[in-house]
SEVEXDREN-624782 format. One record per residue (C-alpha): x, z, y. Coordinates in steps of 0.25 Angstrom, whole numbers, plus 2048, in hexadecimal, padded with zeros to 3 digits. Example, Ala and Ser with C-alpha at 12.3 -4.5 7.8 and 13.67 -1.06 7.14 Angstrom:
u/w/v
831/81F/7EE
837/81D/7FC
//
This chain:
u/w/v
5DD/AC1/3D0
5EB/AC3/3D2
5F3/AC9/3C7
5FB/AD1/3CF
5F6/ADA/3DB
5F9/AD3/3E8
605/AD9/3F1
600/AE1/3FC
605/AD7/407
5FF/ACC/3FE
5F2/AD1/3FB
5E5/AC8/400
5E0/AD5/405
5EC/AD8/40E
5ED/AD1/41A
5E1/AD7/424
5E2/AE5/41D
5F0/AE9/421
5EC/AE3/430
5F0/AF0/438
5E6/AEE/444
5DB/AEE/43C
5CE/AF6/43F
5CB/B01/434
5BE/B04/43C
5BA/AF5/43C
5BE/AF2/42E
5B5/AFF/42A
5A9/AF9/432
5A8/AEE/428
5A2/AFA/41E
596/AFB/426
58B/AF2/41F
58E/AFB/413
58E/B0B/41C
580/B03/423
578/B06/419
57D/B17/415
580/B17/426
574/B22/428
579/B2C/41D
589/B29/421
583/B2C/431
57C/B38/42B
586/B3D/423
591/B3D/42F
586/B42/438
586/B4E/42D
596/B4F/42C
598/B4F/43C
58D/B5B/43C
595/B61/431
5A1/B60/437
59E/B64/445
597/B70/440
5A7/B73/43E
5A8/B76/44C
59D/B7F/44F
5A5/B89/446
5AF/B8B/452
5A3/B8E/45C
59E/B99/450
5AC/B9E/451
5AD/B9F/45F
59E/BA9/460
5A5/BAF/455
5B1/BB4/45B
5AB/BB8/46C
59E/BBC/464
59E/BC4/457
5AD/BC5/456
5AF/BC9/464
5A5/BD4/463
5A8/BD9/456
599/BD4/451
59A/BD5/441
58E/BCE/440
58F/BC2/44A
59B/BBF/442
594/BBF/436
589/BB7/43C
596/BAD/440
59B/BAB/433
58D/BA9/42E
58C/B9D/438
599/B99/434
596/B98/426
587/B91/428
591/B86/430
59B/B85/426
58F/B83/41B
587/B7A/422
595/B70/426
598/B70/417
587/B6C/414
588/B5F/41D
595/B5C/418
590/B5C/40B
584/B56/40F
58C/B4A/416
595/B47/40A
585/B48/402
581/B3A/40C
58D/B32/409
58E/B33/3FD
585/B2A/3F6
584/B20/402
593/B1D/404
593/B1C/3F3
589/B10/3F5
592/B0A/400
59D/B0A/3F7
596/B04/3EB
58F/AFB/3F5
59E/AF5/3F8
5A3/AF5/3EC
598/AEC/3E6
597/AE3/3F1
5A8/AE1/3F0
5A5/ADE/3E1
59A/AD5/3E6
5A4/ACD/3EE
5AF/ACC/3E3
5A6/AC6/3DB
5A3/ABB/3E5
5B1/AB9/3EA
5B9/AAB/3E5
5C1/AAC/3DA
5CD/AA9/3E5
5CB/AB7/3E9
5CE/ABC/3DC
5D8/AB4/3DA
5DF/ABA/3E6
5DB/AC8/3E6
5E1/AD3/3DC
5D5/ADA/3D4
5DC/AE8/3D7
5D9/AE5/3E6
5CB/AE1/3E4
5C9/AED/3DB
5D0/AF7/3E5
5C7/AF2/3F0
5BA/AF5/3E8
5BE/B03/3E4
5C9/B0B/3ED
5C6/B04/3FA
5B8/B06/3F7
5BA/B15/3F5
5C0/B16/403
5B7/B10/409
5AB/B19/402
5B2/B27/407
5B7/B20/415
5A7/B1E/416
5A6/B2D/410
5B0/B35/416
5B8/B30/423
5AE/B26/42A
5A5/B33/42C
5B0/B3E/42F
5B7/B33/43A
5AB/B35/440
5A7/B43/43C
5B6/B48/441
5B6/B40/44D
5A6/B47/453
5AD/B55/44C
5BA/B52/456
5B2/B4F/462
5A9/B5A/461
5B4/B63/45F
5BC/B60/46A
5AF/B61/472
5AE/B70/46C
5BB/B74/46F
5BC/B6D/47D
5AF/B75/480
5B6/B81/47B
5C1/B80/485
5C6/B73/489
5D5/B77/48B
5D6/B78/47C
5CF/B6D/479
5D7/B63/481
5E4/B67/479
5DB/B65/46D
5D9/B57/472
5E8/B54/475
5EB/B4F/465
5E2/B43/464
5E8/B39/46D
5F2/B39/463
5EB/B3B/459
5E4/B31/45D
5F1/B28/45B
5F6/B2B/450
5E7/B28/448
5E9/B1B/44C
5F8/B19/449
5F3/B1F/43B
5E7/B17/439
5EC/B0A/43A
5FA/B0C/432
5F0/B13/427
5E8/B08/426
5F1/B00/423
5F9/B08/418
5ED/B0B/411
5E8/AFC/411
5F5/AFA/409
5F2/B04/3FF
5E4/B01/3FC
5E9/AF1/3F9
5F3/AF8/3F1
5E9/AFF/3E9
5E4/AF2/3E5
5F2/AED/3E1
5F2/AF8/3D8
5E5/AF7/3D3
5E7/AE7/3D0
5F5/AED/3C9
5ED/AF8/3C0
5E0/AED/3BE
5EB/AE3/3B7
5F3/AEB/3B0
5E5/AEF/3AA
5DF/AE4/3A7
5EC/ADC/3A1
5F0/AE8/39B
5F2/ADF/38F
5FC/AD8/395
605/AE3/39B
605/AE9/38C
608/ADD/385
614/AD9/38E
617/AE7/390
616/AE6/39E
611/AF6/3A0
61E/AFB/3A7
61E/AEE/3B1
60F/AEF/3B4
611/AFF/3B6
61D/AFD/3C2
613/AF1/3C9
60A/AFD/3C8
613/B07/3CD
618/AFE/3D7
60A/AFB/3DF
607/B0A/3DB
614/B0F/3E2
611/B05/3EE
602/B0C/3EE
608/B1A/3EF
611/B16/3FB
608/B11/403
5FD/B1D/3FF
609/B27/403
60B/B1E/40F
5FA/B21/412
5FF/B2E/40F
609/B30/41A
601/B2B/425
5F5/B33/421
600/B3F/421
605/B3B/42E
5F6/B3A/434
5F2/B46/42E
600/B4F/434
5FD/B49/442
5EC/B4C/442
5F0/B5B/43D
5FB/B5F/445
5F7/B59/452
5E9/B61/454
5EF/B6B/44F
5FA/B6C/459
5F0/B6A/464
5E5/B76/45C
5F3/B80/45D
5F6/B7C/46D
5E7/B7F/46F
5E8/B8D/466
5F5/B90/46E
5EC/B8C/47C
5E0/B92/477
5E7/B9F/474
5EB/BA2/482
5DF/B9F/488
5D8/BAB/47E
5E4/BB3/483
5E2/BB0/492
5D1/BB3/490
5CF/BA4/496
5CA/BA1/486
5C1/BAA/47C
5C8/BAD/46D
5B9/BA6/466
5BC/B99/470
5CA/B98/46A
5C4/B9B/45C
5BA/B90/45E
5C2/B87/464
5CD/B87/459
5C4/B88/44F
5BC/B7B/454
5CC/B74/456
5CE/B79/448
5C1/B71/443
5C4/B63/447
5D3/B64/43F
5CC/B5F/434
5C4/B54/43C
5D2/B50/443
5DB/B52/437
5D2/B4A/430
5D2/B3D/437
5E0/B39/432
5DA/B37/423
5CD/B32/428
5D4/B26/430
5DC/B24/422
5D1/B24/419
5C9/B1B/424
5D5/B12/423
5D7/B12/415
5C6/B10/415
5C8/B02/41F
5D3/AFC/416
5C9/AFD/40A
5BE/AF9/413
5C7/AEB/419
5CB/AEA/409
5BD/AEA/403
5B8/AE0/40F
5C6/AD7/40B
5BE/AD2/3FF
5B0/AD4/404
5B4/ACA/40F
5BA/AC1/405
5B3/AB3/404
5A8/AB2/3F9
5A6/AA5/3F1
59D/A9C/3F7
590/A9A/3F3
592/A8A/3F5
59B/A85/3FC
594/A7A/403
585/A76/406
57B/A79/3FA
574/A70/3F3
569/A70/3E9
56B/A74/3DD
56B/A6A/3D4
56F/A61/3DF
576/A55/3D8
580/A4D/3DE
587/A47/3D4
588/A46/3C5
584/A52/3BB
591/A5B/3B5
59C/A61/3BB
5A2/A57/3C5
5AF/A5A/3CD
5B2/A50/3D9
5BF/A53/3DF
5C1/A60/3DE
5CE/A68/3E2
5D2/A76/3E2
5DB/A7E/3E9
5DE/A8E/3E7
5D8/A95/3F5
5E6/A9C/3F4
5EF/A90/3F2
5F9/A8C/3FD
5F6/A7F/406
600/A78/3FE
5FD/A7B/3F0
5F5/A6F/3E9
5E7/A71/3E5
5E5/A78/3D6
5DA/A6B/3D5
5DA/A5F/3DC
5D0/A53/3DC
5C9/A57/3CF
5BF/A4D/3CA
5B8/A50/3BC
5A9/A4D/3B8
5A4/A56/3AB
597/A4E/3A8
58B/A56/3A5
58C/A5E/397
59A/A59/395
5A6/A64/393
5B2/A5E/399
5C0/A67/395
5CA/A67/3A0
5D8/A67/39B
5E4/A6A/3A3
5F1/A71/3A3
5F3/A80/3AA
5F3/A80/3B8
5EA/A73/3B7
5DF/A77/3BF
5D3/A79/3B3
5D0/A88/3B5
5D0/A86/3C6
5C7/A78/3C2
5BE/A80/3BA
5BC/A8B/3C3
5B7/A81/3CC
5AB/A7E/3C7
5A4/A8D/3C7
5A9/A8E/3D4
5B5/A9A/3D0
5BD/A93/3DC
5B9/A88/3E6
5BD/A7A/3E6
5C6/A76/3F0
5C1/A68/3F1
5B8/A5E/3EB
5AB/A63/3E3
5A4/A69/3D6
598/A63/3D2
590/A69/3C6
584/A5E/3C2
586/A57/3D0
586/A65/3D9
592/A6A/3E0
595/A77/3DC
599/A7B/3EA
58A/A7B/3EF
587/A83/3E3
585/A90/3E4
58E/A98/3DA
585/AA2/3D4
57C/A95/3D1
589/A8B/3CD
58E/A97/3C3
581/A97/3BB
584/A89/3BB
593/A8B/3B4
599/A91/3AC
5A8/A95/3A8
5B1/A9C/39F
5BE/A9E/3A2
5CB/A9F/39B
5CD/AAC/39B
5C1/AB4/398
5BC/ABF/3A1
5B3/ACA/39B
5AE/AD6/3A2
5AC/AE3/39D
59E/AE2/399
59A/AE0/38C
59C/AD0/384
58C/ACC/386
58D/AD0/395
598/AC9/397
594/ABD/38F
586/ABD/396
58D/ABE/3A6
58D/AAE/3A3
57E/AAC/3A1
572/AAD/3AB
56B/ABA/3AD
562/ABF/3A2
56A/AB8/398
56B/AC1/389
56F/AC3/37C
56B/AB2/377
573/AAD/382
580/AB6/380
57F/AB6/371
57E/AA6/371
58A/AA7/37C
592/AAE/370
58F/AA6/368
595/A9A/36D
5A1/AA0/372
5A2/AA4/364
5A2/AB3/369
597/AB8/361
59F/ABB/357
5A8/AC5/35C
59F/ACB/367
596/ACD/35A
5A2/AD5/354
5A3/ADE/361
59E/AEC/361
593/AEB/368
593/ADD/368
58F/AD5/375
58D/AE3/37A
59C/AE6/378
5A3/AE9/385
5B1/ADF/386
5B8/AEB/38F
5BF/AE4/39C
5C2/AD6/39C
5BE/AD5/38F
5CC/ADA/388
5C6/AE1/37C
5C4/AD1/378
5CD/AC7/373
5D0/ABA/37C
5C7/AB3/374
5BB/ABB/373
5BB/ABC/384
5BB/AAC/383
5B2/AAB/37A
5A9/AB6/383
5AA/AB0/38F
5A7/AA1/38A
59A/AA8/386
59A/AAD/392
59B/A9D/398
58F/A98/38F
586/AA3/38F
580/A9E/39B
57D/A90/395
584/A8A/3A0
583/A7B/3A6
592/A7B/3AA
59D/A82/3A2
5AB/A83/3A6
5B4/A89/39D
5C2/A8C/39F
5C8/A8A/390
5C0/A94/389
5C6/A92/37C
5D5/A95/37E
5D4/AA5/378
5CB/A9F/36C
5D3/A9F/35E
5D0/A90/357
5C5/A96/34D
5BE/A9C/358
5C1/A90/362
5B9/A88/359
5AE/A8E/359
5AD/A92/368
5AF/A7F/369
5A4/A7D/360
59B/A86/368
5A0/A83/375
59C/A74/371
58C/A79/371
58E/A7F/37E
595/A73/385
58C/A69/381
581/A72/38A
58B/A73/396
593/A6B/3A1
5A0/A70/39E
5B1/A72/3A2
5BB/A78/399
5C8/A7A/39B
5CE/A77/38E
5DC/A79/389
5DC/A75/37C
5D8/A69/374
5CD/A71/36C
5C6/A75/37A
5C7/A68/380
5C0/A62/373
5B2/A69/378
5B2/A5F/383
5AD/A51/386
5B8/A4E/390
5C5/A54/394
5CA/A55/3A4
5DB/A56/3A5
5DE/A5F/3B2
5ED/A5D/3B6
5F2/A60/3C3
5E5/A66/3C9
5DF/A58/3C5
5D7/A51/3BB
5E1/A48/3B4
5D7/A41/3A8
5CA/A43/3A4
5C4/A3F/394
5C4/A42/388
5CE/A4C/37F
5D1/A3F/379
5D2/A35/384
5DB/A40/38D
5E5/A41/37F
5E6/A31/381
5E7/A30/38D
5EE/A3B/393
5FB/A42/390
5F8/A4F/398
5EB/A51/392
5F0/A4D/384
5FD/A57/387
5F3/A63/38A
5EC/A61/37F
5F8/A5F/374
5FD/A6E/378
60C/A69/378
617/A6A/382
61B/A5D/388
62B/A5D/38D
62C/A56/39B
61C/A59/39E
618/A5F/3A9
60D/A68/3A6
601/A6B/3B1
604/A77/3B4
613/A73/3B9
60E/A66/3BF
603/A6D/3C6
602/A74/3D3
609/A82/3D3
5FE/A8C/3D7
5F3/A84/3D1
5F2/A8A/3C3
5E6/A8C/3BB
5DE/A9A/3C2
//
C-alpha cells in the first residue's frame, strides 16, 4: 500500500466519481440484489409511513367540521368530540411511524453486514497489485462510513422520497378540491423548485464525493501514524505528522462547510419559496372569506393542509443530499467490488498431477513487469531460467533491487508472470488453481506479518484444517520458538497485539517460519528468514532449518554467508537476470560479484545492482 494517502486528483478511485453527469439513481440501482431480499418489509414499511403521513392531512378536513360545525354553532361537545378525533389521529400517525422504523430496522442491518462481508470477501481475493496501489485508509473508509450512508439512505431518504412525493401529490389534490384558485398559486413554486433541485443535486454530488475520498486520506493518514508510531517517536516526527494531519483535516472541513453552504442554500430556496406562495394564497384566501365567496373552516383547512406539506417540501433538499452522499458511497463501494479478482488459472486446466516436464521447481523464461509500470521502463525480470531439482534448496543471492522478492513472489502466484512459465514437478502453476497450488507452497517473508490473535493461531493459519497442538508445537520447535512462546503468559495462547508489536523482530521471524513449516510443506520459499536472528539463535534456527529442507523443494533468498550455507546451490540475480548458478564455493571462484556480496565490503569503482539496475524496479 502506499505509504502516503493519494491526492484527491491522483487517487485510483477518482476518475469516474467526480464525473458530473453521472446518474445518482442508476448508480443506487446496483444495491438491488442486496434490498431483494428485505424488498417486502422495505415496501411494507413505506406502505405504513405513506398511511402515516397522509393521515397528516386529514387533520385539515377535522379542522374544517370543526370550525362551520361545532365552532360555528357554539357546540361544546362537537368540539370536544373534534379534539378527540384529533388526538386518536395524532396517536395512531405516531403508532405507524413507530412501527415502520420497527420493520427496517433489522433488515437494512443485515444489508449492511451483508456488504460489508462481501467487500472483505473481495479484498481478500484482489492481486496484490491492488494493494500496492490502493491506500488502506481508502479501503477502510469504504467498508465503514460509505457503508453507514448507505444503511440509513436505505433507512430514511429512499422511503420518505417516495413517501413525501404521494404526501405532495395528495395534498395538492386536497387543497385544489378545496378551491382551486388557491391551489394553483400553491402550484406556482415547483417549476423552479424544480430547477434549483437539479442545479443542487448535481454540484452536491460532486462536493460530497470529494469529501467522502478525503475521508479515506485522513484515515490512511491516522492508520499510519498508528501503526508506525514507533517511528514518528523515534525521530520525533510528532509535530510534522500532526500538520499532514491538520492539513488533510483542514482540507476535510472546507469541502464539509462547502456541502454545508449548498445545503444552506437548498434549504433557504425550498422554505422561502412555498412560503411566499402559502402568504399570496392567505392574503387571496382572506378576501374571499371577506367577500362570502369562501367559508372561514375551508380557509382553516386549506392552510392547515398547505401548512402539512412544509415538512414534505422542505425536506426534499437534505433528502436529495443525503441520497447524493448515499450514491457516492454506493459508486465507491462498487469501485472495489468491480475490481478484477485473481484468476483461478490463467489458461486451460489440466489434470492434477499432469507432468510435463522434470520434477522441482522449473522457471523457463520468465519475465515480469509491474501492472503499473510505464511502457518504457524495463521489466523487473527478464528471461529467468532456474531448475531447483527435487528435494534441493537453492539460495538466491543478489543485490537490492535485484529482483529476488518479485522472483520469489512468483511462484505462490502473489503477482502474475508477465511472460514465460512456473512449473512446480512438471505442472504449470498457471492452470493451477490457487487455493490448490497454495497447499502446495509455502512462504515466509522478510518481514513478518502477525495478526492480532493469539501465537498458536497465527502459527497454525499455515497448516491444513484440523491441525493441533503436535503440529504447532513441533513448528516451534524448529523455528526455535518454543522457547520464548513457552516463557509467554499464557503461552501459545498469549495474544501478540496488532502486528505482533508487543514481540521483538526476531521472535515474529522466528513465529512466522513456524508458520511456513507447520503445514509440512512440499515447496518452501523463504525470503531470508534469518536476517533479525542474533548469531546464537541463528544457529539453532540453521541446524533445525537443515531437518525441515531436507523434506522439501526449497528457495531462499539469502543475504549472508551463514544462510546461503543451508543450501545445495546458489543462483546470483543481477540486473533482473540469472548471472551464475553453483555452489557457494564455485560462485567465490568464479564470480567477483557474487564473491563481492558475500565479503560484505565496499568496492571503490563498482557498480552495485541496485544503481546498475533499472529505476522503478526495486525489490517490492
Amino acid at each position: 500500500m502506499p505509504e502516503k494517502p493519494l491526492p484527491p486528483e491522483e487517487s485510483p478511485a477518482d476518475s469516474p466519481a467526480t464525473a458530473p453527469d453521472r446518474s445518482a439513481v442508476r448508480v443506487l440501482l446496483r444495491l438491488w440484489p442486496y434490498v431483494r431480499p428485505v424488498r417486502a418489509r422495505l415496501f411494507t414499511a413505506a406502505l405504513v409511513a405513506i398511511v402515516a403521513s397522509c393521515l397528516s392531512l386529514v387533520i385539515p378536513l377535522v379542522l374544517k367540521w370543526m370550525v362551520d360545525g361545532p365552532v360555528a354553532d357554539r357546540d361544546p361537545g362537537g368540539v370536544w368530540l373534534g379534539a378527540l378525533y384529533l388526538l386518536l389521529l395524532g396517536i395512531t400517525e405516531a403508532v405507524l411511524f413507530g412501527y415502520r422504523r420497527w420493520l427496517v430496522a433489522r433488515p437494512l442491518s443485515g444489508v449492511e453486514a451483508r456488504m460489508r462481508a462481501d467487500l472483505y470477501r473481495r479484498l481478500q481475493r484482489l492481486p496484490i497489485a491492488f494493494h500496492d496501489r490502493w491506500a488502506s485508509g481508502q479501503l477502510l473508509s469504504r467498508g465503514t462510513t460509505d457503508l453507514m450512508l448507505v444503511r440509513m439512505f436505505l433507512a430514511f431518504p429512499l422511503t420518505f422520497l417516495l413517501v413525501n412525493a404521494v404526501t405532495i401529490l395528495a395534498g395538492y389534490v386536497l387543497l385544489l378540491a378545496q378551491d382551486w384558485s388557491l391551489g394553483l398559486v400553491l402550484l406556482t413554486p415547483v417549476v423552479p423548485l424544480v430547477i434549483v433541485c437539479s442545479l443542487f443535486e448535481g454540484r452536491y454530488g460532486v462536493v460530497a464525493r470529494r469529501a467522502q475520498d478525503q475521508v479515506g486520506d485522513l484515515t490512511t493518514v491516522v492508520e499510519e501514524s498508528v501503526l508506525g508510531i514507533r517511528i514518528v517517536k523515534g525521530f520525533g516526527r510528532h509535530r510534522s505528522q500532526a500538520r499532514a494531519f491538520k492539513a488533510l483535516a483542514e482540507l476535510l472541513r472546507g469541502t464539509e462547510l462547502t456541502k454545508a453552504r449548498l445545503l444552506a442554500m437548498i434549504w433557504a430556496v425550498i422554505t422561502v419559496v412555498p412560503e411566499l406562495a402559502i402568504g399570496a394564497a392567505l392574503v387571496l384566501g382572506t378576501v374571499q372569506v371577506a367577500d362570502g365567496d369562501l367559508t372561514a373552516g375551508t380557509l382553516v383547512a386549506f392552510l392547515s393542509t398547505a401548512l402539512a406539506l412544509r415538512w414534505p417540501v422542505e425536506s426534499i433538499g437534505f433528502l436529495l443530499a443525503m441520497s447524493q452522499e448515499a450514491a457516492t458511497a454506493t459508486e465507491r463501494y462498487f469501485e472495489v467490488m468491480d475490481a478484477e479478482e485473481e484468476p483461478e488459472t490463467t489458461g486451460s486446466a489440466t489434470a492434477p498431477g499432469a507432468e510435463d516436464g522434470p520434477g522441482g521447481v522449473r522457471f523457463e523464461g520468465v519475465s515480469f513487469r509491474y501492472p503499473d509500470a510505464s511502457e518504457d521502463t524495463p521489466p523487473v525480470l527478464e528471461g529467468i531460467d532456474l531448475h531447483i531439482r527435487p528435494g534441493e534448496t537453492l539460495a538466491l543471492v543478489g543485490g537490492t533491487g535485484s529482483g529476488k522478492t518479485t522472483l520469489t513472489a512468483l511462484v505462490p502466484r502473489l503477482h502474475e508472470a508477465t511472460g514465460g512459465r512456473i512449473l512446480l514437478d512438471g505442472e504449470d502453476i498457471a492452470l493451477m488453481e490457487r487455493e490448490r497450488l497454495r497447499t502446495l507452497v509455502s512462504v515466509a517473508f522478510e518481514e513478518p506479518t502477525l495478526f492480532s490473535a493469539s501465537v498458536g493461531e497465527n502459527v497454525l493459519m499455515g497448516a491444513e484444517a484440523g491441525a493441533g497442538e503436535p503440529e504447532l508445537r513441533r513448528a516451534l520447535g524448529l523455528a526455535q520458538a518454543d522457547g520464548f512462546v513457552d516463557r509467554l503468559p499464557e503461552g501459545a495462547a498469549t495474544q501478540v497485539g496488532e502486528q505482533g508489536l508487543s514481540l521483538s523482530g526476531g521472535q515474529r521471524q522466528r513465529l512466522a517460519l513456524a508458520r511456513a513449516v507447520v503445514g509440512r510443506p512440499r515447496f518452501l520459499v523463504l525470503d531470508d528468514p534469518l536476517s533479525a536472528l542474533d548469531v546464537h539463535t541463528e544457529a539453532r534456527v540453521e541446524a533445525a532449518l537443515r531437518d525441515v529442507l531436507r523434506e522439501t523443494t526449497a528457495l531462499v533468498v539469502a543475504h549472508r554467508p551463514s544462510t546461503v550455507m543451508l543450501a545445495d546451490r546458489v543462483a546470483l540475480l543481477s540486473r533482473g537476470r540469472i548471472a551464475a548458478v553453483g555452489t557457494h564455493q564455485e560462485l567465490l571462484r568464479s564470480n567477483e560479484e557474487y564473491a563481492w556480496l558475500m565479503s560484505g565490503e565496499d568496492r571503490a569503482g563498482h557498480t552495485s545492482t541496485d544503481e546498475a539496475g533499472t529505476e522503478g524496479n526495486e525489490d517490492r
